[in-house]
N, C-alpha and C positions, 0 to 999 in steps of 0.2 A: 466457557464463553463469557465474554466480558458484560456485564452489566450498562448501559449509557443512560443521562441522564436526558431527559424528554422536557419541552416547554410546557406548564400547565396548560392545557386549556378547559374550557367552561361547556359543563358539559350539568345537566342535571341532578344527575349524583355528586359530581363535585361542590357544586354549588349548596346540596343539603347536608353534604359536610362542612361548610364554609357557618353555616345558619346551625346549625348542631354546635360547633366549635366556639361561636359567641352563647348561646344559651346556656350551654353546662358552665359557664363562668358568670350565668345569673345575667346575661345579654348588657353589662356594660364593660366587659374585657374584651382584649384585642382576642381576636378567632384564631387558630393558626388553624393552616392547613398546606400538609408537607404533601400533595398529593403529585404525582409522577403519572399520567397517563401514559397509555397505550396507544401504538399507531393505528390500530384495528380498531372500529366499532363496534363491530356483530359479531363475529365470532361465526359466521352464516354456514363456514365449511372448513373442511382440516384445512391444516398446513400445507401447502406449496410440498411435492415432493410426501411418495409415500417413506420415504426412511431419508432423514435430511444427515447423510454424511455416516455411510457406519462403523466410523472409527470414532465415533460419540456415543457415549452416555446414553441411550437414550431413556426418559424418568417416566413417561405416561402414556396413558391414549387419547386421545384427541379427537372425537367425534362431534358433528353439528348439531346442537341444540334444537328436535324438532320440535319442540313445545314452544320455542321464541318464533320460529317459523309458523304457526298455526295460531296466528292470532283472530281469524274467522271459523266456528265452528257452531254449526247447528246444536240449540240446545239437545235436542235427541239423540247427539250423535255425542253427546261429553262423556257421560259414563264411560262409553269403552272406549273414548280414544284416552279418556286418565287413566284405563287401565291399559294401555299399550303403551302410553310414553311412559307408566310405570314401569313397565316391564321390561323398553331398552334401558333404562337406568338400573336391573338387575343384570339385562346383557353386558352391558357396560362393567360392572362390579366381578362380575365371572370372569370378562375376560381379562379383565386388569389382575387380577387371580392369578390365570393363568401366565401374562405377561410378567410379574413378578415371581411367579418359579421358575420362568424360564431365563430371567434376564441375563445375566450373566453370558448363557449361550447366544443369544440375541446379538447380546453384541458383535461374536464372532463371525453370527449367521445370520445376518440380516432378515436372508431368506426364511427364517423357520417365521419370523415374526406374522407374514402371510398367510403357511400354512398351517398354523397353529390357535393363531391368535386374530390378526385380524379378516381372514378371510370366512373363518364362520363366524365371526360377529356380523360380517357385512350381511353372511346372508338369513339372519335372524334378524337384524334391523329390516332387511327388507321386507320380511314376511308382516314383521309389525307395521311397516309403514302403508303397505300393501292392504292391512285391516283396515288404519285408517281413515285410509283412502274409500275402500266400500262404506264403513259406518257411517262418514260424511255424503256422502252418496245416495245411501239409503235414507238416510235424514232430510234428503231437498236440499242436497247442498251442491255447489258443481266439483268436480274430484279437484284438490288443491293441486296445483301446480307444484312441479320438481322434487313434490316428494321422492320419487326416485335418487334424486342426487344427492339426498342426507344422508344414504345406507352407508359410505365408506367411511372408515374412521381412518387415524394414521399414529404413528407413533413418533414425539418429540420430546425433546428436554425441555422441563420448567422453563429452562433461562430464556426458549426463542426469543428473539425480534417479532414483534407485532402482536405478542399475548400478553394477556394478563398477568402472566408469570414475570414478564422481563422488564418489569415496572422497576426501579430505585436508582441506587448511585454509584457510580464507579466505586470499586474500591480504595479506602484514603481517600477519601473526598471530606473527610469529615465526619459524616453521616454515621458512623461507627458500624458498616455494613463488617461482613465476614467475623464476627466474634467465634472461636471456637473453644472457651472452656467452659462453655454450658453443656445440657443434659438433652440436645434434642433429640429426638424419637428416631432411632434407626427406621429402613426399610423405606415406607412411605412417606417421611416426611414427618416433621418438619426438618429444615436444615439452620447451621448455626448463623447464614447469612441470613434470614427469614427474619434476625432480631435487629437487634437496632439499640443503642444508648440514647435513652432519652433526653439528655443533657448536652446531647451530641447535637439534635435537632432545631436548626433556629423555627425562632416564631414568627407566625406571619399574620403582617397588621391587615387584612382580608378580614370584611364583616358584613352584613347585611343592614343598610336603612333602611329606617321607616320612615314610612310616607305619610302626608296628612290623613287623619283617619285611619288608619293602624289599628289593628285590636291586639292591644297590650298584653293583656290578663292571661293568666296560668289557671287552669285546673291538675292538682296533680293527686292521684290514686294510689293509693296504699294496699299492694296485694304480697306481701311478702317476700321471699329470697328463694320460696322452694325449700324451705327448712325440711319440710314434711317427704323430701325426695321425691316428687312425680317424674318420672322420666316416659319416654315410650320413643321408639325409631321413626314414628309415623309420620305423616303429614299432610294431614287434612284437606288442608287449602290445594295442593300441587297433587298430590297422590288418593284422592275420596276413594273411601273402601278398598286399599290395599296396605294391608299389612308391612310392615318395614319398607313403607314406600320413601322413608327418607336416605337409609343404608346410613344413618346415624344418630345419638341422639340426641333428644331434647328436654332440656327442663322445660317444663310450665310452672305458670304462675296464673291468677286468676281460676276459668273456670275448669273445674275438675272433672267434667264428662268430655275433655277433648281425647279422641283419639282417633284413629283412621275412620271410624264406623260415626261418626257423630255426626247426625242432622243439626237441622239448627232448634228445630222444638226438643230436642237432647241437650241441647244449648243455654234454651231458654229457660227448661229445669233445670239444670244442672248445681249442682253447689260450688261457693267459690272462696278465694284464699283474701278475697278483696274485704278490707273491712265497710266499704260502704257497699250494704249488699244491692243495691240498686245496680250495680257494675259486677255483671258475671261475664265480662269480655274474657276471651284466649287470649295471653298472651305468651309467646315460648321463641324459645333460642338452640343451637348448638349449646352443646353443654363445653366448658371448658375443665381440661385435665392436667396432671402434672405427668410430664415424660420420667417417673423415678423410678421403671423398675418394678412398680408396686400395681398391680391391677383391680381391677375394679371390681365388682359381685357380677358384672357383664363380662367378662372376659368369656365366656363361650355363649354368647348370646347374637341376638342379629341386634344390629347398629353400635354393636361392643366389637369385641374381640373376631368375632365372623364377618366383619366389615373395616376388620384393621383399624377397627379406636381402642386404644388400651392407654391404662395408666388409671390415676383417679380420680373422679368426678369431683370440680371444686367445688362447695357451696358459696353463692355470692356472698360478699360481706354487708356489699347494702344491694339492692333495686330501686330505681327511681324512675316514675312512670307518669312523664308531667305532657298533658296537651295544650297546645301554642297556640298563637294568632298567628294572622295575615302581617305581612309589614304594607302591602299595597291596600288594604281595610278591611271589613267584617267579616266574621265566618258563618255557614251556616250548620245546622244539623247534619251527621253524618248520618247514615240510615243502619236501621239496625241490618246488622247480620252482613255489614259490609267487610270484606276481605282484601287484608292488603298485604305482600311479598316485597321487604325491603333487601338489598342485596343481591344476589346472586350466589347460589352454593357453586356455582361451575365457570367462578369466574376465570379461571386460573387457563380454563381452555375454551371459552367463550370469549375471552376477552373481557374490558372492563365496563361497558356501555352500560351497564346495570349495577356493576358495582356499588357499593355506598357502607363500606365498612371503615370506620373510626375506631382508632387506637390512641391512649395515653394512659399519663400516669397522675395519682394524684399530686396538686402540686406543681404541674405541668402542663395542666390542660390547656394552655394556649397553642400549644404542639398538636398536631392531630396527626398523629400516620395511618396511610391508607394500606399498603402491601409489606405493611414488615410489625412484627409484635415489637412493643416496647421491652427495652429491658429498664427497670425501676430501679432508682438508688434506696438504699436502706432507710426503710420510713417511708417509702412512698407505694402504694398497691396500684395495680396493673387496671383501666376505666375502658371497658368497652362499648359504645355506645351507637345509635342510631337517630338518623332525624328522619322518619318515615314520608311518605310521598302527601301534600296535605292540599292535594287538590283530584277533584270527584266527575265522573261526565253527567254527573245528575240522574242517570237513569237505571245504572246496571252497581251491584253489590260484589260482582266476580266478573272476570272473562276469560273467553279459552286458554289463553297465555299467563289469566290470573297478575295480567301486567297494565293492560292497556286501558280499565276502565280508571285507571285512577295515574296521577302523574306529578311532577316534580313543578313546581314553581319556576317561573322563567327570572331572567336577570333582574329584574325589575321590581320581583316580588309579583306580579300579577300568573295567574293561572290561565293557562293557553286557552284559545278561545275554544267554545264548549263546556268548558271546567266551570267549576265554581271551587272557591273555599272552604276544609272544612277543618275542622281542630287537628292539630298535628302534632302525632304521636313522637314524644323523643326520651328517649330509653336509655338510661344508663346504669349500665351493671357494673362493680368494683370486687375486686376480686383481691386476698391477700394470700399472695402467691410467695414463693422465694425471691430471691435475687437473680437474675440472668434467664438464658435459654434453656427454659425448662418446663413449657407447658405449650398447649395449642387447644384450637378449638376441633374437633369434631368433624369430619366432612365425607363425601364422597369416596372412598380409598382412591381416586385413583387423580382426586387434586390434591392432594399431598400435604395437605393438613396446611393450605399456603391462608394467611392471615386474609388476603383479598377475597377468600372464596367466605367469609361470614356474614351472615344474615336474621334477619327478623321475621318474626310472622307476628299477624294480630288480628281478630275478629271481633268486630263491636257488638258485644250483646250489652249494650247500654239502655237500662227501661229508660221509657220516652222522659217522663221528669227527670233523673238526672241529666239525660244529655240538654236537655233544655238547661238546666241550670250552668252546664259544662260551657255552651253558648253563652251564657249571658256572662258570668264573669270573663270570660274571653274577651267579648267586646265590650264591656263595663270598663274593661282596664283592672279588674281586683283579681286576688291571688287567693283561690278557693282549696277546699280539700273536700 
C-alpha cells in the first residue's frame, strides 16, 4: 500500500519537536522538523473492519489503548488496575507470538486469525477490563464507561491510513524512503522503508520565540552513557511492581535503585551515575541495537530475545541532559518525585496523538524526523532525542494515564490554563552506529520496532537546593552545571 504525504499540523508533540529542534543547535539555528502526522488522534479503538482485505500482508495487532482511556482512577484502585493494564500488554505480547507463527497461514485463512489469535485475547482483555472495572468500583469510583468496548483488538498492516504507522512519503519523493541494501531486522520489524537519507531531508525554518521575559538559562546534568550497562525490561512509572512490565529494554542513567519495585524513599536513597549527587533523578530509554546477526547476552531473556529484541545493545557515545526555560516566561520548581512519560511506545497502533520522537544526524540537526530512522553519511552518528512535556497542574506528581498531570506548551509558549511552568527536560543521546538500515530501538514486539513508537521516562529526585538553583539559573538567563 502506498504511503501519502499528510499536511503538518500542530499538535503538541509536534510542536516539542519544533522547540527540541532549535535547542539541540544551541536555540539560535533554524529547527527543522519533517514531521508527517496522522489522520487519527487517539488511537480510542481498532481499525474499521476485523481483517481489512485478506489478500494483504497483514504485520500486527491492533488493540485500544486502555490506559489512555482511564485517565480518572481512584488512588486505591491504581495498584491493581497497573497491574491489569500490565497484564493486557503481556496478552497483547503472547498473542502477537502466536500471530507471528502463524502468519503466513493467516493470510490464506483469515479465519484462523479469530480462532486462534484474536478471539482468546478478546476474552482475556475482557476479563481484565472486567477487574478493573470492580477495583474502581470498590475504590468509590463510578464503573468507567465502555470499558466493555476495548476488549476487541484487530489485525492490520503497518502501512494503514489513519495510523501511526502510515506517516511519511510517497515513494521517490525525495525523501529517500524504501532503501533496501541495509541490514533491517527480519520478522518483526524494522523494515528498509522505516530509514530515511538524511541528506535526503529538507530543513525546516519552524522555531519557537521568546516572549518578553523569557527565561533563557540551561541547567544541564552530567549522568553518563550507561557505561556501567544498567539495563532491566521494567517500567516503573507505567507498570509499578510488575516485572518486565515494559516487554523491552531500557538503559538508565542517573539513579541506580530504579526498577519495577522502587518506591520513591528507594529513590531517595538510592545511588547515582549523576556527578552532582544532589540529582539522583531516573532517567531511562529504549535501548538501541544493531540488526547484525549478532545477539546480545539477553537473547533468552524477557525484554531481549523472548520479546523479539535481538541484536546488540549500543552504548551511547554521548548523553546530554539539559533543563530549559519558558519562551512565554519564569519557571517554577518542579516537585520532587514527579513522573513524566514522553512518547508513546504504541504509537504505531494508537496513533500519533502522543507521539514526540525526534531523529537526526549529527551535522544535520536542523532535520528532525519523526517516523523514519535516519540513515547518516560517513562521519556523521545517528542523535536521538526528546523535549519532554514542561508544563505541571500544580498538584499531582503522576496520574492514572501517567499522561495528564503534566502537558505540552501551547502555540504561543504559554502552559494551558491550570498548568504552570516548570524546567524542561531535553535529552539527547548519539549513538555511533554504521552506515545505513541497520539498527532500531527496542519496543513492544508487536509495533515493529517502528522509529515513531520511541520514548522517554524521567523521575525528579532532585534535593530541594539543587532544584532551586536549577530555577534560578533558568530564569537568571546563565548556563549552569
Amino acid at each position: 500500500m502506498g504511503r501519502t504525504s499528510r499536511r503538518k499540523r500542530s499538535t503538541p508533540a509536534n510542536r516539542a519537536i519544533a522547540a527540541l529542534a532549535a535547542l539541540v543547535l544551541g536555540g539560535g539555528g533554524l529547527a527543522a522538523v519533517n514531521v508527517y502526522a496522522s489522520a487519527g488522534e487517539g488511537g480510542a479503538g481498532p481499525s474499521p473492519g476485523r481483517f481489512q482485505g485478506a489478500a494483504r500482508q497483514m504485520s500486527t495487532i491492533d488493540c485500544p489503548d486502555a490506559g489512555i482511556a482511564l485517565p480518572d482512577v481512584p488512588d486505591g484502585a491504581r495498584p491493581e488496575v497497573d497491574r491489569e493494564l500490565a497484564a493486557m500488554d503481556t496478552q497483547i505480547t503472547d498473542a502477537y507470538r502466536r500471530f507471528a507463527d502463524r502468519k503466513d497461514r493467516i493470510a490464506r485463512d483469515p479465519a484462523l486469525a479469530e480462532n486462534a489469535v484474536l478471539g482468546p485475547l478478546k476474552s482475556k482483555r475482557a476479563a481484565s477490563l472486567d477487574r478493573i472495572g470492580i477495583a474502581v468500583e470498590r475504590a468509590g469510583g463510578g464503573r468507567p464507561q465502555g470499558l466493555e468496548g476495548l476488549a476487541g483488538c484487530s489485525l492490520r498492516a503497518d502501512d494503514e491510513e489513519g495510523q501511526g504507522g502510515g506517516q511519511g512519503e510517497e515513494p521517490g519523493d525525495g525523501q529517500g524512503g524504501g532503501q533496501s541494501d541495509g541490514q533491517a531486522q527480519e520478522g518483526n520489524g524494522p523494515e528498509a522503508s522505516d530509514f530515511v537519507d538524511i541528506e535526503s531531508v529538507r530543513p525546516d525554518a519552524d522555531r519557537p520565540r521568546n516572549r518578553r521575559g523569557a527565561s533563557r538559562g540551561t541547567f544541564t546534568t552530567d549522568c553518563g552513557r550507561n557505561e556501567n550497562g544498567r539495563f532491566n525490561p521494567d517500567n516503573v512509572i507505567a507498570a509499578p511492581g510488575v516485572s518486565n512490565g515494559a516487554h523491552h529494554m531500557h538503559d538508565y542513567v542517573g539513579n541506580q535503585a530504579t526498577d519495577a519495585f522502587a518506591s520513591d524513599d528507594d529513590l531517595a536513597g538510592g545511588g547515582t551515575t549523576c556527578r552532582n549527587r544532589g540529582d539522583r533523578s531516573t532517567y531511562y530509554w529504549p535501548v538501541l541495537r544493531l540488526q547484525n546477526g549478532r545477539d546480545a547476552n539477553d537473547v533468552d531473556a524477557d525484554g531481549g530475545g523472548r520479546d523479539q529484541n535481538t541484536g546488540e545493545i549500543q552504548t551511547p557515545s554521548q548523553v546530554t541532559l539539559k533543563f530549559v526555560g519558558s519562551p512565554a516566561g519564569k519557571v517554577t520548581a518542579m516537585p520532587r518525585f514527579l513522573r513524566i512519560i514522553t512518547g508513546d511506545a504504541k504509537a504505531l497502533t494508537n496513533g500519533d496523538a502522543n507521539a514526540n520522537a525526534s531523529w537526526s544526524c549529527t551535522g544535520f540537526e536542523d532535520r528532525q524526523l519523526r517516523d523514519k530512522y535516519p540513515i547518516c553519511p560517513e562521519g556523521s552518528q545517528v542523535v536521538r532525542s526528546f523535549a519532554f512535556q514542561s508544563c505541571w497542574d500544580g498538584q499531582n506528581t503522576d496520574s492514572a494515564n501517567h499522561r495528564t498531570h503534566v502537558a505540552f506548551a501551547q502555540d504561543d509558549g504559554r502552559c494551558p490554563d491550570g498548568f504552570r511552568a516548570v524546567p524542561q527536560l531535553v535529552q539527547r543521546i548519539v549513538y555511533d552506529v554504521p552506515p545505513g538500515p541497520g539498527f532500531a530501538v527496542d519496543s513492544f514486539p508487536e509495533q515493529l520496532h517502528k522509529p515513531v513508537t520511541d520514548h522517554g521516562d524521567f523521575i525528579n529526585v532532585f534535593d530541594d537546593r539543587l532544584m532551586k538553583k536549577v530555577v534560578s539559573c533558568i530564569n537568571g538567563g546563565r548556563k549552569c552545571r
